[in-house]
C-alpha positions as CSV (number, residue, x, y, z in Angstrom):
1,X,87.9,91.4,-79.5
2,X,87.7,94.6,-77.7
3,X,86.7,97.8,-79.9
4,X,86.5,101.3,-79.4
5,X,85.2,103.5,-82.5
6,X,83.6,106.9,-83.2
7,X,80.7,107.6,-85.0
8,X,79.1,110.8,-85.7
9,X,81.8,112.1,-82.8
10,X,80.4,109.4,-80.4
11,X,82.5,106.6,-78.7
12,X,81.1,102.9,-78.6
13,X,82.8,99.9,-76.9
14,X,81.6,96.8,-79.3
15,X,79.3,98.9,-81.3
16,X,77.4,99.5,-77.9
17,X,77.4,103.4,-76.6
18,X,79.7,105.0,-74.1
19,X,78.0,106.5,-71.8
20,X,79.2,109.5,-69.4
21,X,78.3,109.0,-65.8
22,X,74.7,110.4,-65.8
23,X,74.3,107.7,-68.4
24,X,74.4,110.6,-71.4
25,X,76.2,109.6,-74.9
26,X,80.1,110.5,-74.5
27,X,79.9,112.8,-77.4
28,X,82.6,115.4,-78.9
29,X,82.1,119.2,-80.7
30,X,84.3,117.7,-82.9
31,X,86.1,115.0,-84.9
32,X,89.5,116.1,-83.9
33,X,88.5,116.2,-80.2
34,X,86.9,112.8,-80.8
35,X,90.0,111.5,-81.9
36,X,91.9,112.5,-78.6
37,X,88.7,110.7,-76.9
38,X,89.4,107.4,-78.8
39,X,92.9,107.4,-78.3
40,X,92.5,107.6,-74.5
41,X,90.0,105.1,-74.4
42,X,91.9,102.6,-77.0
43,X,95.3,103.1,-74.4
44,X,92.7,101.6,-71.2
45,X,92.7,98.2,-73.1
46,X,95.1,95.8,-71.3
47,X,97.0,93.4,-73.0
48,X,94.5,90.7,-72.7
49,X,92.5,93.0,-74.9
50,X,90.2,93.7,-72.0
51,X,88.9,97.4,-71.5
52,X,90.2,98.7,-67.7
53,X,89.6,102.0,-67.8
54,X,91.6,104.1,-65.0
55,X,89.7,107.7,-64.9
56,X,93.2,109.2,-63.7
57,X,94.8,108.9,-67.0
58,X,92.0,109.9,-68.9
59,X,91.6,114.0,-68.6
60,X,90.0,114.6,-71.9
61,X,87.4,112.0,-71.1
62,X,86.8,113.4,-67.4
63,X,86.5,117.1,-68.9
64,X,84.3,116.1,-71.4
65,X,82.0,114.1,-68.5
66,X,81.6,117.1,-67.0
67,X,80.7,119.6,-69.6
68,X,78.0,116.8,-70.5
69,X,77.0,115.9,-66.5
70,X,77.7,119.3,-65.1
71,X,78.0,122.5,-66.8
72,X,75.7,121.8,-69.8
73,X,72.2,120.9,-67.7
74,X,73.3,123.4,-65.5
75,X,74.6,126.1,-67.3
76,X,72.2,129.5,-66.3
77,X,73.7,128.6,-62.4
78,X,77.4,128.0,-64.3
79,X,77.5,131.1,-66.2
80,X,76.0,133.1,-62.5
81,X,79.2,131.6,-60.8
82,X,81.1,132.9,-63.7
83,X,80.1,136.1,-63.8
84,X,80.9,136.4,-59.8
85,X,84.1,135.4,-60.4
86,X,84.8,138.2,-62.8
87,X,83.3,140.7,-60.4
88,X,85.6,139.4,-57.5
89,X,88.7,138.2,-59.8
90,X,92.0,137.5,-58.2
91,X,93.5,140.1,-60.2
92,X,91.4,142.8,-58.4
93,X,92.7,142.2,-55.4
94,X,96.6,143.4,-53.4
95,X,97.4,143.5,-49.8
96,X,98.2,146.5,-48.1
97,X,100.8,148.8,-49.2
98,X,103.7,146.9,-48.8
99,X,106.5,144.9,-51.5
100,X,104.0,142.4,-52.3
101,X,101.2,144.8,-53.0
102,X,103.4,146.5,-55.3
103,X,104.4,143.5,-57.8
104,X,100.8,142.8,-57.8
105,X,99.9,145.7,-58.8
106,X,102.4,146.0,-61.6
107,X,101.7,142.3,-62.3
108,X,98.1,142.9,-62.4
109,X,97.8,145.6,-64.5
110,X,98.2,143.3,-67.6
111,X,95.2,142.2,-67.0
112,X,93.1,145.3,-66.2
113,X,94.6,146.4,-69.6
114,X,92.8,143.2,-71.3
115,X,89.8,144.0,-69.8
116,X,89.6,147.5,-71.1
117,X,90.6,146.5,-74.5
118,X,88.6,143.3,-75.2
119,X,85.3,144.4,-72.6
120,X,85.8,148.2,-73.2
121,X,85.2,148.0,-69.0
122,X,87.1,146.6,-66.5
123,X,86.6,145.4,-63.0
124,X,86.9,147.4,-59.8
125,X,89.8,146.7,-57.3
126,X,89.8,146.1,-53.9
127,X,92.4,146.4,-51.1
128,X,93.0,143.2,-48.8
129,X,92.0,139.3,-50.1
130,X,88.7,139.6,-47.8
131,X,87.5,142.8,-49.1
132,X,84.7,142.8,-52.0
133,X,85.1,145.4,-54.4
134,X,82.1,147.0,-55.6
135,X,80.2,146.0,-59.0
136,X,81.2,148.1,-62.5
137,X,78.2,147.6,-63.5
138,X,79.4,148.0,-67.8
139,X,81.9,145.2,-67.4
140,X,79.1,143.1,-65.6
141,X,77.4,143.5,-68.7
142,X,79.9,143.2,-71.0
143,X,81.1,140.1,-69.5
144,X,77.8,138.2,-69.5
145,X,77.0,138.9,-73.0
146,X,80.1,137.3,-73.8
147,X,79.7,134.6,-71.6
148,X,75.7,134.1,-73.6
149,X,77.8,133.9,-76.9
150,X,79.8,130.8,-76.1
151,X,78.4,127.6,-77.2
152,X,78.6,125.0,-74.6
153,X,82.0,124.0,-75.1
154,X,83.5,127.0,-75.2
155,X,82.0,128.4,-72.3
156,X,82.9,124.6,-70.5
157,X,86.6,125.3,-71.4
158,X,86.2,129.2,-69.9
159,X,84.2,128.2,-66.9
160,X,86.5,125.4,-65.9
161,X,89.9,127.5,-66.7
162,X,88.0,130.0,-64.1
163,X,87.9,127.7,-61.5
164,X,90.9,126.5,-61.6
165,X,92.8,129.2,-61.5
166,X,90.5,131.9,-59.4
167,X,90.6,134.9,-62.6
168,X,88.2,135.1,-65.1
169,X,90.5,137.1,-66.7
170,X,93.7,134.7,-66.5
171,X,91.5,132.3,-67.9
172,X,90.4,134.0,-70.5
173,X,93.8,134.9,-71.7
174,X,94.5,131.5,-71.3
175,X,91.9,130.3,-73.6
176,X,92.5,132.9,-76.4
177,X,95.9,131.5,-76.1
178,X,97.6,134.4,-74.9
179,X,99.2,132.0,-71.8
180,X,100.7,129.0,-71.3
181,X,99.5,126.8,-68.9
182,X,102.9,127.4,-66.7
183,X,101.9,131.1,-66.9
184,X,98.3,131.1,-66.4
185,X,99.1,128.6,-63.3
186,X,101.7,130.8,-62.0
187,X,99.8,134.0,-62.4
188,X,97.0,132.5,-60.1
189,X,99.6,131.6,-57.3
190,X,101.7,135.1,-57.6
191,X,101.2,136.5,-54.3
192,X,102.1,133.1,-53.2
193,X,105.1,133.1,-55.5
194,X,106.2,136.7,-54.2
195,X,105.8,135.3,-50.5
196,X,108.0,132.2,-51.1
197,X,110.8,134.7,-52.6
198,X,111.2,135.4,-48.7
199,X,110.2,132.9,-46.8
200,X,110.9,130.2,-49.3
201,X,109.3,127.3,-51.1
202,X,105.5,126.1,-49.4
203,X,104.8,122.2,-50.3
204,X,101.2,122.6,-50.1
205,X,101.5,125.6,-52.9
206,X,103.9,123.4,-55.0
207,X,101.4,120.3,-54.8
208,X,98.7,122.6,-56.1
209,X,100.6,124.3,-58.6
210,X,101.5,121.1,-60.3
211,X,98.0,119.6,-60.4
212,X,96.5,123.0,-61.9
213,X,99.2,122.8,-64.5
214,X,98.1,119.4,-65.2
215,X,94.8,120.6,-65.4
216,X,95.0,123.3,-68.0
217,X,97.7,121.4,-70.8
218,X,94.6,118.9,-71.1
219,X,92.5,122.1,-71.1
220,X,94.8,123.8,-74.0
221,X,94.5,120.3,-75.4
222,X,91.2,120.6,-76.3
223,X,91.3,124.7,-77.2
224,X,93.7,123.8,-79.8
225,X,91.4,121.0,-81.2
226,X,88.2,122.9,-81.2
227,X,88.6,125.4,-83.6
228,X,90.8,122.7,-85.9
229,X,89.2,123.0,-89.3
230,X,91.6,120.7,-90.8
């Protein structure tokens, strides 16, 4: 008889480890994001009772993988990558003066206004995608330290919310829970959005839109869990 258990946040398939793809122990922060584990890996048992897993249906399981395989051994070259993604964030760049720049800039300015408040500094902007605004050296600062405060999780769930969506800053509101995943998604495809208002919808846009959204509910999946005291 297949069976898939947790111990000490740990899964095992017939008492026997599960391990992640660099052969590490697949391991949770927590008991309540162990559970979601064990529930993904009990649903990849067939009705012969044989174990098939299929690695599309399991997100939690494939985030986890990573943080264990990827960011974690890695995570001084991680938290660099970070850090250059605040200093060049989406949200610091608009096109040239035109309608588009405009609700950027209005759209944008939420976000500046987070930065001030939560970093007490904010990032410099730039004019034109292409264009590299210059360093603020205070919010360089201030957003490293807090990047060195995260455990590993945490600063998985930041790191990866980052990538997906191209802000720092949209993914840290995200993760504080200040977004939704629709919102954080949409906010990191708005000049795209503002475009399609004229020249209507663009598949390839759509196509990526739906797999980020995808992407961050199993990421606000696991926020909500990890911080679950109960």
């Amino acid at each position: 008889m297949t069976q898939i258990t947790i111990d000490n946040n740990c899964l095992f398939f017939n008492q026997k480890p599960i391990l992640t793809p660099q052969k590490r122990p697949l391991c949770a922060p927590n008991p309540h994001i162990a559970q979601l584990l064990l529930n993904e890996w009990r649903a990849q048992i067939n009705e012969r009772g044989q174990l098939k897993p299929k690695p599309l249906t399991m997100p939690v399981t494939q985030f986890i993988n990573s943080m264990i395989d990827q960011v974690t051994p890695h995570r001084p070259e991680k938290q660099a990558e970070l850090c250059r993604y605040a200093m060049n964030d989406l949200v610091c760049h608009y096109p040239p003066q035109n309608h588009t720049a405009n609700k950027l800039k209005t759209h944008w300015g939420s976000y500046l206004n987070h930065a001030k408040q939560f970093f007490n500094a904010q990032p410099n902007m730039a004019e034109g995608i292409l264009e590299t605004p210059p360093i603020n050296p205070e919010y360089q600062r201030a957003v490293n330290d807090y990047a060195n405060s995260q455990n590993e999780f945490q600063f998985a769930l930041l790191y990866y919310a980052t990538i997906l969506t191209g802000s720092f800053l949209i993914a840290h509101r995200f993760i504080l829970g200040q977004l939704t995943p629709a919102r954080a998604t949409n906010d990191s495809f708005m000049e795209q959005l503002v475009q399609e208002e004229y020249w209507g919808p663009d598949e390839e846009s759509t196509n990526a839109r739906k797999r980020i959204l995808n992407e961050l509910e199993c990421l606000q999946l696991i926020t909500g869990q990890l911080h679950n005291n109960h």
